[in-house]
N, C-alpha and C positions, 0 to 999 in steps of 0.2 A: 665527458667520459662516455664512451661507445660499451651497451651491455649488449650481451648474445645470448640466444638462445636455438637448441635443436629443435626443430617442426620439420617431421614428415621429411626427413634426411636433408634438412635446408638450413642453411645458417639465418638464422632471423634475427637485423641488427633493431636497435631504438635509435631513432634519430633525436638528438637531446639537442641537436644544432639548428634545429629548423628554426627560418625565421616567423613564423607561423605561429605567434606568441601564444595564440586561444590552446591552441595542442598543449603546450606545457603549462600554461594555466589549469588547463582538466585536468593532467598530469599530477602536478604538487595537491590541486584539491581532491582526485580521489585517494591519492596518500596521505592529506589530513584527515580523512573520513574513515581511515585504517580501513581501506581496501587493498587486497595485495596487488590484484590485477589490475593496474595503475597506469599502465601505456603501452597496453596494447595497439591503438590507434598511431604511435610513433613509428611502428614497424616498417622495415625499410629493408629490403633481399638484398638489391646491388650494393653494397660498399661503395662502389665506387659514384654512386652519385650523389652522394653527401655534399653537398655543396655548389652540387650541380643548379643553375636555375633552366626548368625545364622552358621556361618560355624566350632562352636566351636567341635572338638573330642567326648566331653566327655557330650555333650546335654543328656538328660535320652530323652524318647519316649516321656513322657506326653511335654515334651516341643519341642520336636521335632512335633508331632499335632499339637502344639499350632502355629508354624512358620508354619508350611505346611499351616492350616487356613488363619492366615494372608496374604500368596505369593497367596492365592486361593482369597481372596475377596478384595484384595489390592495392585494393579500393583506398582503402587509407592514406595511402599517396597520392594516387587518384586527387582526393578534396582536401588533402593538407597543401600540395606541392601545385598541384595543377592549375585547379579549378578559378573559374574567376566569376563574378557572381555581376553582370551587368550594370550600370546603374544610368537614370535616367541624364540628359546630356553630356556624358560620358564620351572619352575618345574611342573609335573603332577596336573593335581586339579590346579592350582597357575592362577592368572592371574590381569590386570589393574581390580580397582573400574568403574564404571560406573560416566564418567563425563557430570554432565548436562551443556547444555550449551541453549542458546537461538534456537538452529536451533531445538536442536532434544525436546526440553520442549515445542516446537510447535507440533511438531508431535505428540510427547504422546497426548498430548492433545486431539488432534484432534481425534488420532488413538480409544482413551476413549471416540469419541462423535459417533463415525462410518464414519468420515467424509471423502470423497474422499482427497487426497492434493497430489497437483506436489511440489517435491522438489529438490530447486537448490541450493546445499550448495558447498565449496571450498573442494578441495581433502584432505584428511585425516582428516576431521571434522566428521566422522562417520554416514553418512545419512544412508546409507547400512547397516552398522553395529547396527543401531538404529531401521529398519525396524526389522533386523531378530529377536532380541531381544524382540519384540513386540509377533513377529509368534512364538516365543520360549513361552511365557509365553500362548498365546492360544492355543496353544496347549497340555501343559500339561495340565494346568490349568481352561482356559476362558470356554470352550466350550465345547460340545459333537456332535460327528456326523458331524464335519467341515470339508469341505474340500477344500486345499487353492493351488494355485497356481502359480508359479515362471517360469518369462520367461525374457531372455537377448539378447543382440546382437549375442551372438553366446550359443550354445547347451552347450559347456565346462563351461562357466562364470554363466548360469544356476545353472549346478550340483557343482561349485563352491560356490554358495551361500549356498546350500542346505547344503553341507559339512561341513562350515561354523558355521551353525546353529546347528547341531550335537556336534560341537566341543565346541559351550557355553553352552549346557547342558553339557555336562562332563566334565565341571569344575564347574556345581553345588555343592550341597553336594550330597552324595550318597542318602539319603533320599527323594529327592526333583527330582533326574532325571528323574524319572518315564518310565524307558527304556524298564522294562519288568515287566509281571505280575506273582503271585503267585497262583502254583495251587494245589488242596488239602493235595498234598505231599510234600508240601514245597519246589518244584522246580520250577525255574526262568523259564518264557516263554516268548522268546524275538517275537517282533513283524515285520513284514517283513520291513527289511532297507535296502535299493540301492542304485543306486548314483542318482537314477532318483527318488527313491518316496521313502517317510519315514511312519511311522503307528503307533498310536499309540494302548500299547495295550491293555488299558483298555475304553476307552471312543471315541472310534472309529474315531479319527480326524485323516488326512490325508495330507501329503502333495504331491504335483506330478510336475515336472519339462517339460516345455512344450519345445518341441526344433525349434529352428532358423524354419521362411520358405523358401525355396529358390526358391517358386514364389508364381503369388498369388493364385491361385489356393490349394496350400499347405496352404498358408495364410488365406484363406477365410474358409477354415476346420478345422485352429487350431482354429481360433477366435470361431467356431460353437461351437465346443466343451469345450469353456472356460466357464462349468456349474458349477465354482466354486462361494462360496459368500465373497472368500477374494481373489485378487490378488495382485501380484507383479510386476510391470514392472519394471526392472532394465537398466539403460541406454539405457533409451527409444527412445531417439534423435536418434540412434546407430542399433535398431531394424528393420532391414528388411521389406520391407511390414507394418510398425506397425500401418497405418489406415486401414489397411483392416484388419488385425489383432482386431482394436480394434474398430473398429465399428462393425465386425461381431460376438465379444463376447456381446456385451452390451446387448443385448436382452433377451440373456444366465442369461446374470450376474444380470439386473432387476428382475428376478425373486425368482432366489435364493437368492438375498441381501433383498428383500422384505419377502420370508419365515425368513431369518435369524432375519431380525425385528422382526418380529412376535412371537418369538421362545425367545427373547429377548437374542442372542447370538451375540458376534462381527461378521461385515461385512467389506466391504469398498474396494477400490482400493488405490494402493498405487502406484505413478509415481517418480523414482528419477532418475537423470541424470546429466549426463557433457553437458554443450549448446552443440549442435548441428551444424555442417556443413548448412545452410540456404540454399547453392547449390542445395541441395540433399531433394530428398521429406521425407524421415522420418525427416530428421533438420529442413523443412517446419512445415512437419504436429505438432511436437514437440514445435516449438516456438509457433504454433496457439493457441496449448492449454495452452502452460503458459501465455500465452496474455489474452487467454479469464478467467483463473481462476480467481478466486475474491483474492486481494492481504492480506495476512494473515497478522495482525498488532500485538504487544505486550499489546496493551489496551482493545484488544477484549475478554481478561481474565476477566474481569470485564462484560463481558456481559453474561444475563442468556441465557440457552440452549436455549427456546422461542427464545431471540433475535438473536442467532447464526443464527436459523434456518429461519428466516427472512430476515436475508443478504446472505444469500445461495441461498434463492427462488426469492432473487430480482434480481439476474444474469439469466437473460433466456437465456446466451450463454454457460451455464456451472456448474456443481454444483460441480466443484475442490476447491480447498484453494490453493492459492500459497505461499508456503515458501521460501523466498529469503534475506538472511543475507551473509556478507562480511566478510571475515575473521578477521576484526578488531572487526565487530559488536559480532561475535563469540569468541571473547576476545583472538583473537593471533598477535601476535606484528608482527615488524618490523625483527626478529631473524626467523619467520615461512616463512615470503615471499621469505626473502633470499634465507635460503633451498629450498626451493621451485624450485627458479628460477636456483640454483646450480643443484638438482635431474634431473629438466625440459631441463639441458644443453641450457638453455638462448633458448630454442626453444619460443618467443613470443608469435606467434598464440597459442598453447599449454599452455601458461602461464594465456592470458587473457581469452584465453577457461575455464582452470581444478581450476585456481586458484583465477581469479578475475572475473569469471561467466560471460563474457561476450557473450551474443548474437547475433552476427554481421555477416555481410557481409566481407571477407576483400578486399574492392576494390584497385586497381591499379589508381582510378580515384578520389578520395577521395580530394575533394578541400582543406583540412585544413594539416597542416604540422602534422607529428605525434608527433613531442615534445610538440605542442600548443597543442594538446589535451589530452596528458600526464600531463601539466599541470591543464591544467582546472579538470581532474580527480583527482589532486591531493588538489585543491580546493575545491571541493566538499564535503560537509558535508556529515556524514556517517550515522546521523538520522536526523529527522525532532524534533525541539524543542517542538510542540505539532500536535495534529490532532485535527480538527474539523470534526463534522460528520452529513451529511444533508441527507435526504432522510427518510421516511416512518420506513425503517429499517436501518437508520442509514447506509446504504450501501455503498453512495457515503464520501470519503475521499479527505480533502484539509488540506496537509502537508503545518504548517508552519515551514520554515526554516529562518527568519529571524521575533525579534519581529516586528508586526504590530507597528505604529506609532500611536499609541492614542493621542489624543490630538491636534497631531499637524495639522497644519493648511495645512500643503502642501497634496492635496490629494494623495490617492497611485492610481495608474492605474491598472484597471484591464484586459487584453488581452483574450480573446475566441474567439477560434477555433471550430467549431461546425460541427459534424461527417456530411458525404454527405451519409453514408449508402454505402457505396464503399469498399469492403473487410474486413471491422471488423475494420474498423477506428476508431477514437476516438476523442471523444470529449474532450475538453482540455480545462483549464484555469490557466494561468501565473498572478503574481498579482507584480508587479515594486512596488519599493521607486519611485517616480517621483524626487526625491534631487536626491539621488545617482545612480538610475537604476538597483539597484541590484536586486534581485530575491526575494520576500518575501514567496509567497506560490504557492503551483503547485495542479493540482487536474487533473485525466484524466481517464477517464471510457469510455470504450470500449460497453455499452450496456444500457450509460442513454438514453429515451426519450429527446427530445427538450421540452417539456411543464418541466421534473422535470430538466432541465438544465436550464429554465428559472427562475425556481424556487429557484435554488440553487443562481444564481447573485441576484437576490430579495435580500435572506436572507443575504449575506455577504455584500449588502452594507444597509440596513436598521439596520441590529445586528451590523455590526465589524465596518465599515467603513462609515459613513454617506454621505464622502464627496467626496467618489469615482468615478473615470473615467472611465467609461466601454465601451468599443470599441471590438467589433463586427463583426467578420467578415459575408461578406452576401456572400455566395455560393450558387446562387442560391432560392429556395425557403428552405432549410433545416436554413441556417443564417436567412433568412428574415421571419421566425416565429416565433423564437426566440426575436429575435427583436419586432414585431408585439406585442407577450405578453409584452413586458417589456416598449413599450411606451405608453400601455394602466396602467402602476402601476404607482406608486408611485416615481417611480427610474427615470423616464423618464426623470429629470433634471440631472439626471447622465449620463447618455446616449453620447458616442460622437458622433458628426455631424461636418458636414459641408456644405455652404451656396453655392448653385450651383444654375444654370442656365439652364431650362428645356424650352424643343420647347414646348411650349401647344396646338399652333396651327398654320395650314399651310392654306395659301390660296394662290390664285393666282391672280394677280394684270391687267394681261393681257400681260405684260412684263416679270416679273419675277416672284416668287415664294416668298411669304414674310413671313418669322420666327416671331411668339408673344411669346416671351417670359419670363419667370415667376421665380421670385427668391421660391428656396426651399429651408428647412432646410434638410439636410439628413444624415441620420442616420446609422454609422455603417460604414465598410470601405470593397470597391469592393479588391478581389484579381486577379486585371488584370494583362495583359504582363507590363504595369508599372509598377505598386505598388510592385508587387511581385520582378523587378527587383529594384527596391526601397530598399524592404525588407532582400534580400539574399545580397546587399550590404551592410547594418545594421551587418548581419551576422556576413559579415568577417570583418567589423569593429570589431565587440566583441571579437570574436577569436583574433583578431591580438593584439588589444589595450585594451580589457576590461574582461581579463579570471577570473581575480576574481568576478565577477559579476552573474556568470553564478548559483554558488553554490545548486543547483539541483540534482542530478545525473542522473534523467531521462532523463536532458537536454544534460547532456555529454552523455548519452546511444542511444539517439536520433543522436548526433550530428556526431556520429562514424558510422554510417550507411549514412549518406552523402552523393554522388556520382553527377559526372558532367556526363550528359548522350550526345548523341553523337549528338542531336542536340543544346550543349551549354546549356542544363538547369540543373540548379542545384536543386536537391531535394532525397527524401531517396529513398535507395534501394530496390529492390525487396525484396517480404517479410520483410516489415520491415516498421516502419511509421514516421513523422516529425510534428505529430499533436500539440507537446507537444511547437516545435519548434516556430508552427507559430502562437499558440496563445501567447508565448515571443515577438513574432515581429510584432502581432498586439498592444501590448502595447508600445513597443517600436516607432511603427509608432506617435503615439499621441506624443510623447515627441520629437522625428527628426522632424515630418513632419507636427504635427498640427496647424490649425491656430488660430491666438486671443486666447491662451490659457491661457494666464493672466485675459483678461475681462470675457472669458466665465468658467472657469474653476479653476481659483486661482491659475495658476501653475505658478511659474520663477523659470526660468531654470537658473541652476549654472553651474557653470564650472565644469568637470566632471574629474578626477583624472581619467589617464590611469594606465597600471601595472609598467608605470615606470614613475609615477608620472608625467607624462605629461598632463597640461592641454588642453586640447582638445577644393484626388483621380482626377485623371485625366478623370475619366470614367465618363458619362452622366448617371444617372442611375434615369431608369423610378419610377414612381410609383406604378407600377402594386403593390406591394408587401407591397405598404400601410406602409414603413419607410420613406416620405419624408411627409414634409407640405411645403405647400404653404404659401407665406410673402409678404406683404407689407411694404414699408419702415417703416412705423411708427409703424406698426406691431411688424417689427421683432428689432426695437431700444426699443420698450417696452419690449419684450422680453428677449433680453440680461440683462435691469434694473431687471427684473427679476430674472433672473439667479443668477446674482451679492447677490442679496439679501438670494435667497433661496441658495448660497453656504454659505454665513454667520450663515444662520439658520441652515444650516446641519452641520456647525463645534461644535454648543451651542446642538444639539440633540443626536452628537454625544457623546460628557461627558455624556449627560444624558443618555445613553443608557450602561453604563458602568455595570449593572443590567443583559444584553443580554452576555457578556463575560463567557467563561469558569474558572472555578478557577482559572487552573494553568496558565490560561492570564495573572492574573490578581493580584495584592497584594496589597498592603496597599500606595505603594510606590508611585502607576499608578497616584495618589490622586493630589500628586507634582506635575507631568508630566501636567493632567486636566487643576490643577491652573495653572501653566506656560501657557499653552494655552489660558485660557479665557483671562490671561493679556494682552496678544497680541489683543486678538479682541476687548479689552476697550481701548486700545492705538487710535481706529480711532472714531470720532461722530458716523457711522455709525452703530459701533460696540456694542458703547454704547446706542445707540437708541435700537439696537436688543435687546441687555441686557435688560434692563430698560422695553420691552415690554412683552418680554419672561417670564422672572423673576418676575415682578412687585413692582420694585426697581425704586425709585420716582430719575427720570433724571438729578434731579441738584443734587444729590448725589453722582450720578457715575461722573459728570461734576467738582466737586470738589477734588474729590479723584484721578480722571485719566486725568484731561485734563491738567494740565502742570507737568504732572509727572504720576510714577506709584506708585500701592503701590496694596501687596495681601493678607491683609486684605480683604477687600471685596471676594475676591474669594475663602474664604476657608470656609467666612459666606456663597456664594452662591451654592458651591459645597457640597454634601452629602459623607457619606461614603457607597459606594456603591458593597463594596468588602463581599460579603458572601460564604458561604464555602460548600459544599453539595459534600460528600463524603460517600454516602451510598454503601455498597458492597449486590448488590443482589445476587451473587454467594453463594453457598454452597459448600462443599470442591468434590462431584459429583452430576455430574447432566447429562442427555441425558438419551437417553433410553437403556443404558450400569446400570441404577443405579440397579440395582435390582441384580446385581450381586453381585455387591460390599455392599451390604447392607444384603444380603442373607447369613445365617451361614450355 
């Protein structure tokens, strides 16, 4: 079945017939992933070449224009239909189809929007290979007057690309190589080709190979000269010099990537690599910038170019995309690792460098055993079941990895970690089952404000979680503003605290010095020399007894950087962070170490199932910072009645809120789950007094029904169906300011 769609007064078909099996593979999995914009990449202008094979012998001319046209205003066809990817003893002209896969269907993408992106893909997954194929087609094809540039760890790997790139044009068809031009006598006029710089030679594009610097001085001259509007960095971690390198083209490169906007021709920077050595300042400067990139999602196809460029401009540490997929996420099994680690000669460091993208340190001091973190790696879920998306531009990300508990009565705890502003830290939030302690969702941005971090616990526990526990770390004054907004809302009874004992006032008696002291409630939890030794105890509690729990990966990716430093502290390595870590163990702190969290907070705590089935603040802290009140007895016992109550009510607002859910939260089924819940809260008077007020459900009828027995009738009258579906696709099959290309005959 052939679907159509209007773009830019052009009929734009889907090619569902290509023999190109990878295309409709991406196809059916991002519409099991419930994306709308699900094939785009199928698109296809002429009709009539549906079934055309464009590398046929015996094509006449008029249909050979007609395929030149299409590879000219349709990349997608371009490397669905065209393209052929060399392969070593191969026949002439012959070569692999082009296999899409999730890492490089990112990049096209992007590479279609102009959009900068660092890419961290596994070794033989084609990142390299998916760049040049890009500069292949702009150059024959995208542009005129471009000129683009390729620079590597060394001068050879350079002209190695470029050569590369040569050699997937000629295994185009001969009409489509566009290698030389005709001149009035019918003779070929080839354009100047090197190992260093290629020409094209009819539409003046260019390519130039930039070599190694071997100081910076040399460095700070190549970056001047990088007045190209497309570059290349190829193992970028790996490049010499490569901040001075690459901070001294950017100014270059601003403005030639600004004409090239203008001109409406492709631009962009392209950054791909193997992680990097962290010892070393290019493996520094390298992780920096994949740290600060904004992290590139598969739902983000679904958003229009406007929105794209919305979550681009809301990162002021960086306007990269990061792409970063696992070799499993990549669709290669347990048969590629293998190989892998056979080619690699079981060399490790090199394994979890080239093949499982890892980032790190490797320390010698690394508190956790390497099999205990092998495993928890292997626990590790390899995507998040859904994302939520808060922020203005939708920018900030909270990966669920486990479903939320709707309904149910036991809260989940929420843990934040809140950046101090100290080296590109990040702010963090872990969100606990408070029953099992597993990990439900993780969220960490490197560049939110504290007012839109305040804003983000607002909304997840007023939308998702009604009855949630949110504890806080205070650092200072960066946690204690944080905090300050959130016990001036709504949430404030969500808030965890505890009941401490502050000097108020000092006088002196003539003898001694006498303490008045004042009960306070306070809010949020100190990370001092105890708590913290509290907390890294939690730690390796979890590592030793509780690895399936962790199921995060950023947690295991945090937990690998580690390090006991040599005055006995434990915490992460240079270059490198633990943010993600200690908002896990400020949740955790609530559930080890909180107090009265059955009266104040509805929690009981169960017995907790290790991996081998084994059942298993001390600080004064002032008010300056406006998270404590002050209590009197009778005060703060009205208060706790309080609590009690408004946790009841936030269990009955939470169903009703079920309206606030994402779809794919949410189904028909959640409905069950609700009722099961409200039966629980009619099981006590208390419950059904809420009922009965909430609702307006005359008392002695809930008293009838529930008070020496149950029964859920009642709760299916008092529950709605609250499950609606809203799956609009604003995408069109192009969009950016690439469109006028592809829309241009």
């Amino acid at each position: 079945m052939v679907t159509t769609q209007v773009v830019q007064r052009q009929m734009v078909y889907h090619q569902d017939t290509t023999t190109n099996q990878s295309f409709m593979d991406m196809h059916y999995l991002l519409r099991a992933k419930g994306i709308n914009n699900n094939k785009f990449f199928l698109a296809i202008f002429d009709y009539g070449l549906m079934g055309v094979d464009p590398r046929d012998p015996t094509l006449d001319k008029q249909m050979k224009l007609r395929i030149l046209r299409e590879c000219t205003i349709n990349f997608w066809y371009f490397i669905r239909e065209v393209v052929r990817i060399p392969i070593e003893g191969g026949a002439v002209g012959s070569g692999t189809r082009y296999k899409l896969h999730r890492g490089n269907l990112a990049m096209n993408y992007l590479f279609i929007h102009n959009y900068n992106q660092f890419v961290d893909l596994p070794r033989q997954h084609g990142k390299t290979v998916s760049g040049l194929i890009w500069y292949l087609w702009v150059f024959n094809f995208g542009s005129s007057n471009t000129q683009m540039m390729f620079i590597n760890k060394k001068h050879e790997d350079a002209k190695r690309n470029l050569s590369t790139m040569k050699n997937l044009r000629a295994v185009l068809p001969e009409y489509l190589q566009m290698d030389a031009s005709i001149d009035r006598y019918g003779k070929k006029i080839r354009a100047k080709n090197t190992v260093e710089t290629l020409q094209h030679p009819t539409n003046g594009n260019i390519i130039r190979v930039l070599p190694a610097a071997r100081s910076k001085t040399q460095a700070d001259g190549a970056g001047r000269g990088c007045t190209m509007a497309i570059q290349y960095y190829d193992e970028f971690a790996f490049i010499p010099y490569n901040s001075v390198i690459y901070q001294a083209a950017i100014p270059a490169y601003s403005r030639a990537s600004e004409n090239a906007r203008n001109n409406k021709v492709p631009y962009g920077l392209l950054i791909t690599t193997t992680p990097g050595d962290l010892t070393t300042d290019e493996g520094a400067f390298a992780n920096l910038m994949r740290l600060n990139a904004t992290p590139w999602d598969d739902v983000l196809y679904d958003r229009t170019y406007q929105e794209l460029e919305a979550i681009k401009d809301a990162n002021q540490n960086s306007t990269f995309f990061y792409i970063r997929y696992s070799y499993l996420q990549l669709g290669s099994g347990q048969e590629y690792f293998a190989n892998m680690v056979k080619e690699l000669q079981r060399d490790w460091a090199k394994i979890r460098r080239e093949v499982l993208c890892e980032w790190a340190v490797g320390s010698m001091n690394c508190p956790f055993k390497e099999e205990d973190l092998d495993t928890i790696k292997s626990l590790c879920k390899t995507d998040p079941i859904n994302t939520l998306y808060f922020g203005n531009a939708g920018q900030y990300s909270l990966h669920i990895w486990n479903q939320f508990p709707i309904g149910s009565q036991h809260p989940p705890i929420i843990g934040v970690d809140v950046a101090g502003g100290w080296q590109n830290d990040s702010s963090a939030i872990t969100i606990i089952d408070s029953q099992t302690t597993k990990v439900l969702a993780t969220l960490n941005c490197n560049y939110i404000p504290g007012q839109d971090l305040a804003q983000i616990v607002y909304e997840i526990v007023t939308k998702y979680m009604r009855n949630a526990i949110v504890n806080i770390e205070r650092n200072g004054g960066y946690g204690a503003s944080v905090l300050q907004l959130l016990i001036k809302s709504s949430i404030k009874k969500n808030l965890y605290y505890e009941i401490k004992e502050q000097v108020k006032e000092e006088r002196f008696d003539g003898v001694k010095t006498v303490h008045r002291k004042q009960k306070v409630k306070s809010y949020g939890t100190d990370n001092t020399a105890n708590s913290r030794i509290q907390m890294i105890d939690l730690l390796h509690q979890r590592v030793n007894y509780h690895k399936d729990k962790f199921i995060a990966p950023i947690l295991y990716d945090e937990l690998t950087t580690m390090e006991v430093k040599k005055n006995g502290r434990t915490e992460h390595a240079a270059n490198s962070h633990d943010d993600q870590i200690f908002s896990y163990l400020m949740a955790l702190y609530v559930w080890y170490y909180g107090e009265d969290l059955v009266g104040r907070f509805n929690i009981y705590k169960n017995e907790l199932k290790t991996d081998a089935d084994i059942d298993e603040t001390t600080f004064d802290y002032d008010d300056r910072y406006g998270t404590c009140e002050i209590l009197d007895a009778k005060l703060l016992a009205a208060d706790e009645e309080d609590e009690i109550g408004n946790m009841v009510q936030s269990q009955l607002d939470a169903i009703q809120s079920a309206t606030s859910m994402t779809q794919s939260e949410f189904s028909i089924k959640e409905q069950e789950k609700d009722a099961d819940a409200l039966v629980k809260i009619l099981q006590t008077p208390y419950g059904r007094k809420a009922v009965s007020e909430s609702r307006h459900i005359d008392i002695d009828y809930l008293e009838q029904q529930y008070g020496n027995g149950s029964s859920r009738d009642i709760s299916n009258d008092i529950l709605s169906n609250f499950y609606n579906e809203d799956n609009k696709n604003k995408n069109g099959v192009y969009e950016g300011n690439l469109s006028d290309i592809f829309s241009k005959l």
